[in-house]
N, C-alpha and C positions, 0 to 999 in steps of 0.2 A: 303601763302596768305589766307586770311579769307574768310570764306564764307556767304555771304549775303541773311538772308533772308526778303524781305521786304512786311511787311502785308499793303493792301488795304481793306479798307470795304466799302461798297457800300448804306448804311444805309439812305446819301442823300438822293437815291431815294425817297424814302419814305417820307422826311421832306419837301422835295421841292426844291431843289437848285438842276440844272443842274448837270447830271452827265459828265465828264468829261474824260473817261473811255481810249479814243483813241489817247488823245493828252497826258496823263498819261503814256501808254504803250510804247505809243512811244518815250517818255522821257528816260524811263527806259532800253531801248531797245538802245539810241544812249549815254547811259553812257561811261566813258574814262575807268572804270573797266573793269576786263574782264568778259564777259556775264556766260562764264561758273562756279563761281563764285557765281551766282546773281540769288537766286529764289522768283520768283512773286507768291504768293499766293492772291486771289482776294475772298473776303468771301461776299456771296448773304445769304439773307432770304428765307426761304425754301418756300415760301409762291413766291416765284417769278422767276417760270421756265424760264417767257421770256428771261429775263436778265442772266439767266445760259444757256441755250440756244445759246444768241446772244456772250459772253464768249467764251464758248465753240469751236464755230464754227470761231471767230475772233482771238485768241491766242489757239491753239491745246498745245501750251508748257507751259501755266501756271497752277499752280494747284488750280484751284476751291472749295471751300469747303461752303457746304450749310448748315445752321445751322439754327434750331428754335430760337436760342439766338441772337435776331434780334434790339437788343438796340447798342448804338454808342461801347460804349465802351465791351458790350461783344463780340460783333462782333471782335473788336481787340484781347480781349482775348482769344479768341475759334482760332485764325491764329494764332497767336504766338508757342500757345501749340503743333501746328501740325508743325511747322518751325522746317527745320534741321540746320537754319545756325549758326554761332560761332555768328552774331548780328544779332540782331532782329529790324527792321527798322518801324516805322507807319507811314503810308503816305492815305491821302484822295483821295477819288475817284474824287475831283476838284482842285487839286494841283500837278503841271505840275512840276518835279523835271530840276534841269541846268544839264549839261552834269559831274560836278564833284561832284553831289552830294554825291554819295558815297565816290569816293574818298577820301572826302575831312573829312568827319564822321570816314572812318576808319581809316586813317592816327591821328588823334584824340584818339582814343582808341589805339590802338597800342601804343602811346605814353603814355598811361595808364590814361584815361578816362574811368568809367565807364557806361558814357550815354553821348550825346551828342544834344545839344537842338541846333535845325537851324534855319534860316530867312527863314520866309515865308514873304510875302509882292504880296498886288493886281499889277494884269498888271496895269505898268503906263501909260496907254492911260487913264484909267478912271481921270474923270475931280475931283473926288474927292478920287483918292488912296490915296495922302497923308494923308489925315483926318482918313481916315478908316483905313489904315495901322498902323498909332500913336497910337488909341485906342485900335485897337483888335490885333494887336501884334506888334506893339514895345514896348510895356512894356518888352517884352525877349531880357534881356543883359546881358552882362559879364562883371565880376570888373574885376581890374588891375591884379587879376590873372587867368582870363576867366575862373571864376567859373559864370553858369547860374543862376541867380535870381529865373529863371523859364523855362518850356518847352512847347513847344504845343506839341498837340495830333496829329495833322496832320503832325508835322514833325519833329521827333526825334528816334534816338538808341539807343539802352540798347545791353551791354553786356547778351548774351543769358542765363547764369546764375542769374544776378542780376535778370533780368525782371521776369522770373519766378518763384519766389521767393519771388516775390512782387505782379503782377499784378496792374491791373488799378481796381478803385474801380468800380465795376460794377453797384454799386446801384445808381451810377451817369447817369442820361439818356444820357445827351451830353456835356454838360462841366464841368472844374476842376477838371477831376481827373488825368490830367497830371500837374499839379499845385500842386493838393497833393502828389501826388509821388515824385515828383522832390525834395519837401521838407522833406519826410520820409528816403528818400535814403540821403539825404546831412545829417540828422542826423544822420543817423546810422555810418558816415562815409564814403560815396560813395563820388567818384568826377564825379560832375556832371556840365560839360562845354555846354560853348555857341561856337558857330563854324558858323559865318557870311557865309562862303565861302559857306553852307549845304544850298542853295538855293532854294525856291519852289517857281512858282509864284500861286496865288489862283488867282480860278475862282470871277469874280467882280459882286457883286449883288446892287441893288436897295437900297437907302437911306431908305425907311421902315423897309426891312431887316436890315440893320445896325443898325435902331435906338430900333428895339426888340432886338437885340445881348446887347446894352444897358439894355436892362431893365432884361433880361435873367443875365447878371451881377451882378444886383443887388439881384434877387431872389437867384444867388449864394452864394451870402455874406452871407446871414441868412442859407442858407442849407445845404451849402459845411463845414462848420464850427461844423455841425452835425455828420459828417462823419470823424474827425480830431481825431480819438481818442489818438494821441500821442502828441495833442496839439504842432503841428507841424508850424501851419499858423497863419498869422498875425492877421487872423480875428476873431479867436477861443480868444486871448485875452482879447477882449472884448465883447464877447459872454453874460458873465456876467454883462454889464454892459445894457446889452438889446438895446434896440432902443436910446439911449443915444449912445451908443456904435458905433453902423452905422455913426453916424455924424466923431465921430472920424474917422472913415476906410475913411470916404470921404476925409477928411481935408487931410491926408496923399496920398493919392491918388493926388489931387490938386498938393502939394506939390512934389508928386514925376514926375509927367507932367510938373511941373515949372524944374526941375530940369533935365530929360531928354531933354528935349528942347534946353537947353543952352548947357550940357555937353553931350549929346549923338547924335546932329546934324548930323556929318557925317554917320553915319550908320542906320539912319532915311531919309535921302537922304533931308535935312532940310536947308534952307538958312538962316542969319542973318533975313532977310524981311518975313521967316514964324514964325517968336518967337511970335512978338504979338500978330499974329491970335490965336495961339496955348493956349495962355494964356488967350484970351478971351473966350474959344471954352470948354475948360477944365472945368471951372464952372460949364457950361449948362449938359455936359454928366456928370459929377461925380454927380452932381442932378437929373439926370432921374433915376441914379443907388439909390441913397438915398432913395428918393420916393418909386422905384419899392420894395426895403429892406424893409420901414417901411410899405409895403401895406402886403407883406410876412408876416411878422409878427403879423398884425391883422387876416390877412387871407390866412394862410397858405396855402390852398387848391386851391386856386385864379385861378393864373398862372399854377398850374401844369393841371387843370381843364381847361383852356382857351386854352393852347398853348401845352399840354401835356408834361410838363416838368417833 
């Protein structure tokens, strides 16, 4: 039986969204795997005893590791490296694993998966999950042979060898560079699956908050595509083609929410009676991503200056 190591970083603190820390553990703690098995590594900024501290004292059995490298994704990077297990798990400090999460990721690999990308999706009490969910991660699916389109950062496996061998691009502060990975591995030849059952629910924030995850989107379009040097992703294609180029990424985007809507319903948790909200709704966000892209590009320094991106 394989041994699980599953890295959390705690980086939220710092951007502002609720940390989650004890509804997390506890997830982890009531998995159908056996515990012995399953090591929790939890990485804190060094700069923040309290919260190593409050760790410490609340789990004596997880391993802590306090790091200067205090951005999203190095944070993940600096756990991984110190992980003993045969996979390597990312999971967020506001993302509450189902009781077969692992489960369900290693039975996946074992069957000869070399990463496996899972559903996240907000608690459905919130009055507007389904919206938020559609946009910030139902875009991760799996074709007819559940190979994943894509992964989130917050909730996916790597075979302990692939992963370190790759890494996440660190020079990414907080998104897409589980997006570019997913894409660098599927071309080098990795199989890299989507696994619905690899459940998380995310902590649910404020429609403000959602609608900068929009616009934080869109400044990735133009910057993530900086960072593509195997010309791996969609959007590096038309890199070249400049701000002309963005309009494209939109249309396809449109297009592929026209398209999940009708054919990915059930695993969006989607009724016939939400299709034409979704189509209506699609426009308006693939247009703040637009905008936010072509403000990028006059002014590069904008958003990373505003919002520190």
């Amino acid at each position: 039986m394989k041994a699980v190591s599953v890295v959390i970083e705690t980086v939220n603190l710092e951007l502002g969204p609720k940390l989650n820390l004890p509804a997390v553990i506890a997830g982890l703690k009531q998995q159908s795997y056996p515990a012995a098995k399953i090591e929790i590594i939890i990485v804190v900024d060094a700069k923040n005893p309290a919260l190593s501290a409050f760790i410490r004292d609340s789990w004596p059995d997880v391993k802590l590791l306090e790091t200067t490298e205090s951005c999203y994704y190095q944070m993940k990077n600096v756990g991984a490296k110190v992980a003993s297990g045969d996979i390597i798990v990312m999971l967020d400090s506001d993302c509450v694993p189902c009781p077969i999460w692992i489960e369900s990721f290693v039975a996946r690999i074992e069957a000869g998966a070399d990463a496996v990308g899972g559903k996240t999706r907000y608690d459905p009490s919130h009055f507007l999950a389904l919206t938020f969910n559609f946009f910030n991660f139902g875009y991760i699916q799996g074709d007819l042979h559940g190979v994943a389109n894509s992964t989130l950062p917050n909730n996916v496996a790597y075979k302990r060898a692939v992963f370190l061998s790759h890494l996440f691009e660190s020079r990414l502060k907080r998104s897409g560079a589980a997006h570019l990975l997913c894409q660098v591995l599927k071309a080098h030849g990795y199989r890299v699956v989507y696994e619905p059952a690899m459940l998380t629910i995310h902590n649910s924030y404020g429609v403000r908050e959602e609608l900068r995850m929009r616009v934080k989107a869109g400044y990735d379009t133009v910057n993530l595509a900086n960072y593509d040097t195997e010309g791996v992703l969609q959007e590096a294609k038309y890199r070249r083609a400049g701000r002309a180029g963005l309009f494209v990424v939109c249309l396809n985007r449109i297009v592929f929410d026209i398209r999940a809507a009708l054919v990915n319903r059930k695993d969006l948790d989607l009724s016939l009676f939400h299709i034409p909200y979704f189509l209506v709704v699609s426009p308006f966000i693939r247009g703040i991503e637009l905008v936010s892209g072509l403000i990028t590009t006059v002014r590069p320094q904008y958003f990373r200056n505003k919002y520190g991106w």
